[in-house]
mmCIF file of the N, C-alpha and C atoms, coordinates in Angstrom:
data_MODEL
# 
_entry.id   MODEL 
# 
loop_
_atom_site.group_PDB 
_atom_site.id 
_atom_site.type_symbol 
_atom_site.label_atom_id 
_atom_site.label_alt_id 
_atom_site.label_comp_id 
_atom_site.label_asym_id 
_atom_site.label_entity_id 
_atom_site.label_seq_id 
_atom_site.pdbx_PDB_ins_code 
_atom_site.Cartn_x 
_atom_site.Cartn_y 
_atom_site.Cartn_z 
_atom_site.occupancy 
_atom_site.B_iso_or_equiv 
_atom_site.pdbx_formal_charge 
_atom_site.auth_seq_id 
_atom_site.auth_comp_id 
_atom_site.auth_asym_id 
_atom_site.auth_atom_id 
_atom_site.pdbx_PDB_model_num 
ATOM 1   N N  . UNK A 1 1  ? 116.753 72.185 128.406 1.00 0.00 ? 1  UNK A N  1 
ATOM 2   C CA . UNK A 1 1  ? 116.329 73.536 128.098 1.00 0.00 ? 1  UNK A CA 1 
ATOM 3   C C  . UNK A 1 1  ? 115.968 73.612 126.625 1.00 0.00 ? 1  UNK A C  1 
ATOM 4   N N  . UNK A 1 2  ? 114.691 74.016 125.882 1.00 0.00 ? 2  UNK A N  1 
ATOM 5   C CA . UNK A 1 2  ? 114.387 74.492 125.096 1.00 0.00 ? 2  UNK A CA 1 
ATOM 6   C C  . UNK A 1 2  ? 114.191 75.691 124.738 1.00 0.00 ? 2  UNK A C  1 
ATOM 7   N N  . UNK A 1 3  ? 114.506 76.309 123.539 1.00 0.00 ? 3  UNK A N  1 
ATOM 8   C CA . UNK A 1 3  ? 114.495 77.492 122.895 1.00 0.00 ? 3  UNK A CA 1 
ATOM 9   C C  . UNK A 1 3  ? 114.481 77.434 121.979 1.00 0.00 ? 3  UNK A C  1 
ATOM 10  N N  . UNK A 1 4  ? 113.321 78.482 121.136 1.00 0.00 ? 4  UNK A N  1 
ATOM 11  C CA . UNK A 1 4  ? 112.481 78.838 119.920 1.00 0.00 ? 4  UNK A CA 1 
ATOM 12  C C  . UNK A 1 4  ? 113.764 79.353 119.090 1.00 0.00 ? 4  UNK A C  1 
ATOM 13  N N  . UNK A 1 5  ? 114.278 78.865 117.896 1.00 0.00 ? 5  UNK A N  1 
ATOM 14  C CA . UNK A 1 5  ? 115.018 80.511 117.170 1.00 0.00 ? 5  UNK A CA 1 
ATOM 15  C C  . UNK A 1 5  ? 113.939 80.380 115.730 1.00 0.00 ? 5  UNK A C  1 
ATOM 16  N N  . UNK A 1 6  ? 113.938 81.875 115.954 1.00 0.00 ? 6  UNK A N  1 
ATOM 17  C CA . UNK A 1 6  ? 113.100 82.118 114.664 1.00 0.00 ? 6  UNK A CA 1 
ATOM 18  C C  . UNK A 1 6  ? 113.708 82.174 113.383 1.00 0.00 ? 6  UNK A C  1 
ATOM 19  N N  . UNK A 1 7  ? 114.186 81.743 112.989 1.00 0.00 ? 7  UNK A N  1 
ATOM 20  C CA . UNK A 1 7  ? 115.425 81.199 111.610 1.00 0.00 ? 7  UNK A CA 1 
ATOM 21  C C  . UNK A 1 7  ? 114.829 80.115 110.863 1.00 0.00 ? 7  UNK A C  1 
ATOM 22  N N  . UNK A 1 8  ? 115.006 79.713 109.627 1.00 0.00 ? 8  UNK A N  1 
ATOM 23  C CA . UNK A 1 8  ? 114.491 78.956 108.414 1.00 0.00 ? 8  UNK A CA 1 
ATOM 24  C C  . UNK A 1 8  ? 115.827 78.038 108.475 1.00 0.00 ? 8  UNK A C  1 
ATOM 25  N N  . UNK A 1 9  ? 116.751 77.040 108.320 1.00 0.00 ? 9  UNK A N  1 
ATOM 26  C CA . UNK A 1 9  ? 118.083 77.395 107.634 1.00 0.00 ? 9  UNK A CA 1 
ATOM 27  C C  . UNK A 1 9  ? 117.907 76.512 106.769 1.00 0.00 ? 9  UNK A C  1 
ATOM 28  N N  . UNK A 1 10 ? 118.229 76.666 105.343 1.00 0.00 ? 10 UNK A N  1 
ATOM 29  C CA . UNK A 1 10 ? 118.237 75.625 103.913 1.00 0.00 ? 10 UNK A CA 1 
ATOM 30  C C  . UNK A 1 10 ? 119.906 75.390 103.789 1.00 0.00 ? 10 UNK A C  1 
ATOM 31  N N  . UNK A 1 11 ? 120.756 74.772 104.118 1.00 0.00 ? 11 UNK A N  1 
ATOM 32  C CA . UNK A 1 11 ? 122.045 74.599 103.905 1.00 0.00 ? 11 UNK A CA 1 
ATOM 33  C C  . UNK A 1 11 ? 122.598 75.801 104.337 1.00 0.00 ? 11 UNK A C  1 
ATOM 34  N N  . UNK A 1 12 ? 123.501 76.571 103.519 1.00 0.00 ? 12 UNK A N  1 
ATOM 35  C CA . UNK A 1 12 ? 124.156 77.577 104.167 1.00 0.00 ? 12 UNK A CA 1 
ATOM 36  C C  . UNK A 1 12 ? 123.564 79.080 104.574 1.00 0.00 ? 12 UNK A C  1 
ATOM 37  N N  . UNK A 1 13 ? 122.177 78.949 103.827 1.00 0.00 ? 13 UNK A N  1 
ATOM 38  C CA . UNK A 1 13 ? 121.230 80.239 103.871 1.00 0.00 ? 13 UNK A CA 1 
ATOM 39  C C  . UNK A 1 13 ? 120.355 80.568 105.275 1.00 0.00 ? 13 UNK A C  1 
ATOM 40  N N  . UNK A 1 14 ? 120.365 81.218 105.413 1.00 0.00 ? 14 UNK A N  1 
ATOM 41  C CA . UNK A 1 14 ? 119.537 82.202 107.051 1.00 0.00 ? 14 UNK A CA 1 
ATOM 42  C C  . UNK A 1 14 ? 118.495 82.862 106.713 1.00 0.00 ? 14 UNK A C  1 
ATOM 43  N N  . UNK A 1 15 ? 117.192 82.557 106.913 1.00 0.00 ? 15 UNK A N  1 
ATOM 44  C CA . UNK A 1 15 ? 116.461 83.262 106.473 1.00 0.00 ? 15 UNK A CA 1 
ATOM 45  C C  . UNK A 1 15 ? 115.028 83.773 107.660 1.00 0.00 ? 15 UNK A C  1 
ATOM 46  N N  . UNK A 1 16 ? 114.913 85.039 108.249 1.00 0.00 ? 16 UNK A N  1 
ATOM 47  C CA . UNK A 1 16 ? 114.270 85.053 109.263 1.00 0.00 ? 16 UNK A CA 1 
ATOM 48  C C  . UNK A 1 16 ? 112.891 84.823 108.919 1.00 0.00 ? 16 UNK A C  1 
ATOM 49  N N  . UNK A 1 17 ? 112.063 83.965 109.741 1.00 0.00 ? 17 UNK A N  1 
ATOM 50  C CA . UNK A 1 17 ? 110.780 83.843 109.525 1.00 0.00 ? 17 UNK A CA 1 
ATOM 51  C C  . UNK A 1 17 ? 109.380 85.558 109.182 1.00 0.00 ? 17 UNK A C  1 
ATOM 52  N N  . UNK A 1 18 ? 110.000 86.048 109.695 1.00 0.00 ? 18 UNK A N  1 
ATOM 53  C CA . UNK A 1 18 ? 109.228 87.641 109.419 1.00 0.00 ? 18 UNK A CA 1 
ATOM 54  C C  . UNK A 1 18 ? 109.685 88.529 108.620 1.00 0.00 ? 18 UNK A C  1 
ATOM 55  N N  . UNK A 1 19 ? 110.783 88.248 107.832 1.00 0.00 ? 19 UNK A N  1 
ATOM 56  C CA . UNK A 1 19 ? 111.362 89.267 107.285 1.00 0.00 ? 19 UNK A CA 1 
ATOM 57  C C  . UNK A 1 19 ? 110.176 89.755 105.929 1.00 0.00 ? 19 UNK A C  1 
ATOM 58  N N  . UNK A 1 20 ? 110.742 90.841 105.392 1.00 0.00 ? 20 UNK A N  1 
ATOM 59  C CA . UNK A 1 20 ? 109.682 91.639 104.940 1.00 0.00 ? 20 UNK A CA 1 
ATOM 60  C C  . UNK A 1 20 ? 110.079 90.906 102.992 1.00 0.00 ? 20 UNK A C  1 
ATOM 61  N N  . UNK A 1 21 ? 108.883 91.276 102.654 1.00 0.00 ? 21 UNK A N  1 
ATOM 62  C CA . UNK A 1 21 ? 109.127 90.567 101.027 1.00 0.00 ? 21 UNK A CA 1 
ATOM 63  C C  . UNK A 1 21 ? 110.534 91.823 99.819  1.00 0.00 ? 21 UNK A C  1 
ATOM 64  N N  . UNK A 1 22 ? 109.949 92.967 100.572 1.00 0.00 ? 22 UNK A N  1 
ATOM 65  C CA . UNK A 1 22 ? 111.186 93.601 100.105 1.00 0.00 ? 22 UNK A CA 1 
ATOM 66  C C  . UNK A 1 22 ? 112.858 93.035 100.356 1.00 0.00 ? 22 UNK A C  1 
ATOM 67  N N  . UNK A 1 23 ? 112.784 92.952 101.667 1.00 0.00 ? 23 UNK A N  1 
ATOM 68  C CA . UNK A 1 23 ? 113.914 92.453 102.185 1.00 0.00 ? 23 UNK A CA 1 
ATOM 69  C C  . UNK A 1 23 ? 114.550 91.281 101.275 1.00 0.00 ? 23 UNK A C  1 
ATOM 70  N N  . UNK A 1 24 ? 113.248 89.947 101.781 1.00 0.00 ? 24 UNK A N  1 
ATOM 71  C CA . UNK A 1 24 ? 113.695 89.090 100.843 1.00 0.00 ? 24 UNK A CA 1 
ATOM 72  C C  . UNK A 1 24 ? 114.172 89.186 99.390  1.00 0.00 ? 24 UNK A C  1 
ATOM 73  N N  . UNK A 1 25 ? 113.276 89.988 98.455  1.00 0.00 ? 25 UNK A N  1 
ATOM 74  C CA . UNK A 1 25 ? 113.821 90.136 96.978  1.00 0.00 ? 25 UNK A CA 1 
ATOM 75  C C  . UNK A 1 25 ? 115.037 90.569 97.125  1.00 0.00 ? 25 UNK A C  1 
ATOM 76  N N  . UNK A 1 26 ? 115.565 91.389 97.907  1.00 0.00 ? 26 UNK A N  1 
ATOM 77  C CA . UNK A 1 26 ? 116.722 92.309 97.568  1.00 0.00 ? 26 UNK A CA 1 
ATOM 78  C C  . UNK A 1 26 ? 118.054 91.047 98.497  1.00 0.00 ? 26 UNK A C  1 
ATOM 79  N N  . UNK A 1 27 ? 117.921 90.094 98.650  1.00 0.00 ? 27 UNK A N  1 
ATOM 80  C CA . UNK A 1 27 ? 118.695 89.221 99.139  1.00 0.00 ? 27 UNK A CA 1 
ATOM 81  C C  . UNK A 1 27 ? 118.570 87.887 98.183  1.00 0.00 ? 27 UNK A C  1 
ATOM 82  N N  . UNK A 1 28 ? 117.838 87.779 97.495  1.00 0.00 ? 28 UNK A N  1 
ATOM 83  C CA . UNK A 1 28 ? 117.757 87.199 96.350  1.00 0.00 ? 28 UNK A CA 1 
ATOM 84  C C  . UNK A 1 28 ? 118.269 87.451 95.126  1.00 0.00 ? 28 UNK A C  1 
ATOM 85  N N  . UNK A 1 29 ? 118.288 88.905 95.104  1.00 0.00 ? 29 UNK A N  1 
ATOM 86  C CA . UNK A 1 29 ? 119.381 89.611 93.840  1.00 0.00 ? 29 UNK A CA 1 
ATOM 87  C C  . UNK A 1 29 ? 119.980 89.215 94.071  1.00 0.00 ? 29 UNK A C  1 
ATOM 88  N N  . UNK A 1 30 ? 120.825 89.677 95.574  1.00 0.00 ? 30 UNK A N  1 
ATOM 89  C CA . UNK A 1 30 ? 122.148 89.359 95.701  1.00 0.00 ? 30 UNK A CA 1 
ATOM 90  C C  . UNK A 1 30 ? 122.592 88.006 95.275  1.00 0.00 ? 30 UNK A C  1 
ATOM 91  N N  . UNK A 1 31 ? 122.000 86.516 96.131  1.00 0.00 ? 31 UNK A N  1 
ATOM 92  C CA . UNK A 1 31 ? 122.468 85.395 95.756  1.00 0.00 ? 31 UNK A CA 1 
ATOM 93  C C  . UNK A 1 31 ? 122.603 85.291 94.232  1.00 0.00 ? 31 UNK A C  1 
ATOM 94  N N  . UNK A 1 32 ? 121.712 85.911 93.550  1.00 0.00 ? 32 UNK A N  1 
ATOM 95  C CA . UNK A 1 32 ? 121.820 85.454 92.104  1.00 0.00 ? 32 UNK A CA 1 
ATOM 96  C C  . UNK A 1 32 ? 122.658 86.208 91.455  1.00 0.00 ? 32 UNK A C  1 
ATOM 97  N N  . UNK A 1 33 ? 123.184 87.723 91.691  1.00 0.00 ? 33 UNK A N  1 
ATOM 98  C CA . UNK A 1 33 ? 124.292 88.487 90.882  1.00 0.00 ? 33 UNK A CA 1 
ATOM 99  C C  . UNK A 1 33 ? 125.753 87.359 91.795  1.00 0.00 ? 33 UNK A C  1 
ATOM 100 N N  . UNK A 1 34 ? 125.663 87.140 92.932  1.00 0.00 ? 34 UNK A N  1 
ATOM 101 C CA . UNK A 1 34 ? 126.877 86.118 93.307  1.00 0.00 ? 34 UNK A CA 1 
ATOM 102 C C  . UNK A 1 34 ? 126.991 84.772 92.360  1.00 0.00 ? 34 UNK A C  1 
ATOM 103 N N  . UNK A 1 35 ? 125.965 84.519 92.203  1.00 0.00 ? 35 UNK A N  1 
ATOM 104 C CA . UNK A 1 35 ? 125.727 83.217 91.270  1.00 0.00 ? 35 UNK A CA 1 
ATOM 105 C C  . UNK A 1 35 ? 126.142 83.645 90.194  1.00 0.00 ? 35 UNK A C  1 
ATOM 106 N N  . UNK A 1 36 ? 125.833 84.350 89.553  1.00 0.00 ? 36 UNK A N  1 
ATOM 107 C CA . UNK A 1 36 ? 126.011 84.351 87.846  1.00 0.00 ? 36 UNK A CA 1 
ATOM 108 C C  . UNK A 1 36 ? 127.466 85.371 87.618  1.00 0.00 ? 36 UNK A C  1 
ATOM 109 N N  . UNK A 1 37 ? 128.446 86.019 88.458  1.00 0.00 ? 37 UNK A N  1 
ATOM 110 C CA . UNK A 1 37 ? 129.701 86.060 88.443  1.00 0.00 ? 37 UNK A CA 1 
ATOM 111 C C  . UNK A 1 37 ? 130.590 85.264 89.094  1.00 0.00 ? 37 UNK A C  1 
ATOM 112 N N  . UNK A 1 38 ? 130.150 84.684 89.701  1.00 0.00 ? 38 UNK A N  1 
ATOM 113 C CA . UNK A 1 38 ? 131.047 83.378 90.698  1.00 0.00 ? 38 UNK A CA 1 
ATOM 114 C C  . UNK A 1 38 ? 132.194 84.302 91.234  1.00 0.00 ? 38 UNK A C  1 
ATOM 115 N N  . UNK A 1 39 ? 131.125 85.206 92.219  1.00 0.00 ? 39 UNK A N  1 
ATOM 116 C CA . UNK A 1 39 ? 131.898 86.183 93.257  1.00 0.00 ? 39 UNK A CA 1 
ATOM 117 C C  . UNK A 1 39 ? 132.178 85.558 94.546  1.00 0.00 ? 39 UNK A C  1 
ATOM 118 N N  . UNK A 1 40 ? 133.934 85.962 94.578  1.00 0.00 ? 40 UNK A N  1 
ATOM 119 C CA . UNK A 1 40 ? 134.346 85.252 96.225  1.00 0.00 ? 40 UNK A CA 1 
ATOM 120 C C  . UNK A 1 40 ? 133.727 86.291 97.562  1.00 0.00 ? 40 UNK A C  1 
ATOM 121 N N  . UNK A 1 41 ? 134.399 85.922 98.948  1.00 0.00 ? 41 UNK A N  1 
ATOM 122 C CA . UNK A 1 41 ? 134.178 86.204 99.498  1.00 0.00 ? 41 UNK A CA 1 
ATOM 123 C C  . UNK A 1 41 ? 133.655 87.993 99.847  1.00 0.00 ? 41 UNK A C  1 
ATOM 124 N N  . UNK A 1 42 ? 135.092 88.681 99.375  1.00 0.00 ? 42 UNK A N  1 
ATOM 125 C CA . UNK A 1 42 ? 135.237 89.734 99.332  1.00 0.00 ? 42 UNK A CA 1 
ATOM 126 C C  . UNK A 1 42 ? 134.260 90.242 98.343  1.00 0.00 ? 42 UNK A C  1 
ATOM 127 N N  . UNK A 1 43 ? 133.919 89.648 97.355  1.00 0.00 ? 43 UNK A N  1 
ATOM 128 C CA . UNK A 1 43 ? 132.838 89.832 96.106  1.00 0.00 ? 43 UNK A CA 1 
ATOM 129 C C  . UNK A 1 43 ? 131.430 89.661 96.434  1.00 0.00 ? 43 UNK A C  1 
ATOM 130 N N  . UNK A 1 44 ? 131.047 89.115 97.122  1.00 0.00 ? 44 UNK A N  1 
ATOM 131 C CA . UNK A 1 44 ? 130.046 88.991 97.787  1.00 0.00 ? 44 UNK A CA 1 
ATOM 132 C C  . UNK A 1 44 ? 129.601 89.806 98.993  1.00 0.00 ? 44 UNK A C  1 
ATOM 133 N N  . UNK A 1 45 ? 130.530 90.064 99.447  1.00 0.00 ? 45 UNK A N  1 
ATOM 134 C CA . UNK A 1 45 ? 130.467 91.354 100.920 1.00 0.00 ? 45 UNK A CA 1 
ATOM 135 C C  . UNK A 1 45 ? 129.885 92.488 100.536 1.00 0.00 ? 45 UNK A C  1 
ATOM 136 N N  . UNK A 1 46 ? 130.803 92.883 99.129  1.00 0.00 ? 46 UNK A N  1 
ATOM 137 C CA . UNK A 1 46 ? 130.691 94.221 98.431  1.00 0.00 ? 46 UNK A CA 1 
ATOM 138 C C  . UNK A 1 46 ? 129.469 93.623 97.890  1.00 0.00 ? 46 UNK A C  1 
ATOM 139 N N  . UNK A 1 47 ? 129.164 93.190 96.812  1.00 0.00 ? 47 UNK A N  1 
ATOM 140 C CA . UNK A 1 47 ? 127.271 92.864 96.522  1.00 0.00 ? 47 UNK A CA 1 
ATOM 141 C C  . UNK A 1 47 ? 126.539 93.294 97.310  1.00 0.00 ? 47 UNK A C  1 
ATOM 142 N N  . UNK A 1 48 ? 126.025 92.521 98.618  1.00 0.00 ? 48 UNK A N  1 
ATOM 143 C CA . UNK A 1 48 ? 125.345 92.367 99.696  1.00 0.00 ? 48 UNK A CA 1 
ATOM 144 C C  . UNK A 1 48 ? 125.100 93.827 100.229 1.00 0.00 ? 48 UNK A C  1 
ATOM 145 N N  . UNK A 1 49 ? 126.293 94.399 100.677 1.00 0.00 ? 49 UNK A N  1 
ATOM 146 C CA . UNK A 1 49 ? 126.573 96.018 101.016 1.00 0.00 ? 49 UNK A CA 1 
ATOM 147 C C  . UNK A 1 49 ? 125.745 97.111 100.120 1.00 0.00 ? 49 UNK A C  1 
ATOM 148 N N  . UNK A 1 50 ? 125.732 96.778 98.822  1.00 0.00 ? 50 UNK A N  1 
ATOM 149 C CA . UNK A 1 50 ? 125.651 97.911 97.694  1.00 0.00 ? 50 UNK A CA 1 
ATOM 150 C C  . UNK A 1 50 ? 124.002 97.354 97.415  1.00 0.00 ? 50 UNK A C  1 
ATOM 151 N N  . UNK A 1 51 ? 123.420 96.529 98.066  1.00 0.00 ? 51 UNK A N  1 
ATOM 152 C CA . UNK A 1 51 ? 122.174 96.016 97.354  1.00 0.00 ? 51 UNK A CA 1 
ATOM 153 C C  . UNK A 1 51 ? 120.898 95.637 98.719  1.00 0.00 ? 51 UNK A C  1 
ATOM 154 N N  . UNK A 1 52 ? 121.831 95.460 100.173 1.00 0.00 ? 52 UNK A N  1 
ATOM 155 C CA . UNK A 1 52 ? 120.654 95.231 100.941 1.00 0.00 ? 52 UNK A CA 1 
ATOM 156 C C  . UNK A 1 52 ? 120.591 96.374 101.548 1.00 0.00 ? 52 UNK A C  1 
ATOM 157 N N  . UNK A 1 53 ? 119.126 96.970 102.177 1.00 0.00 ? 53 UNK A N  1 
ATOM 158 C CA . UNK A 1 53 ? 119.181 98.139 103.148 1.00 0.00 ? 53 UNK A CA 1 
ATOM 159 C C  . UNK A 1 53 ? 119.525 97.356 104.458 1.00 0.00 ? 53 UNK A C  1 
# 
């Protein structure tokens, strides 16, 4: 059985093939405000929350 998933994956990142360029930038903040405080889990939830629609 074969099946299509429409997903990118680069290591731990998910990235849907259609998603919109807004979308993308605003998930790119995020990785990079996670990056440049070396936010844990819980730190990253809250990011993500406060920054993606």
């Amino acid at each position: 059985m074969r099946t299509r998933i429409d997903y990118l994956a680069d290591k731990f990142c998910f990235t849907e093939r259609n998603e919109s360029p807004r979308l993308h930038r605003q998930w790119q903040d995020v990785l990079e405000e996670c990056r440049q405080t070396e936010a844990g889990p819980e730190e990253r939830l809250r990011i993500a929350l406060l920054n993606v629609d």
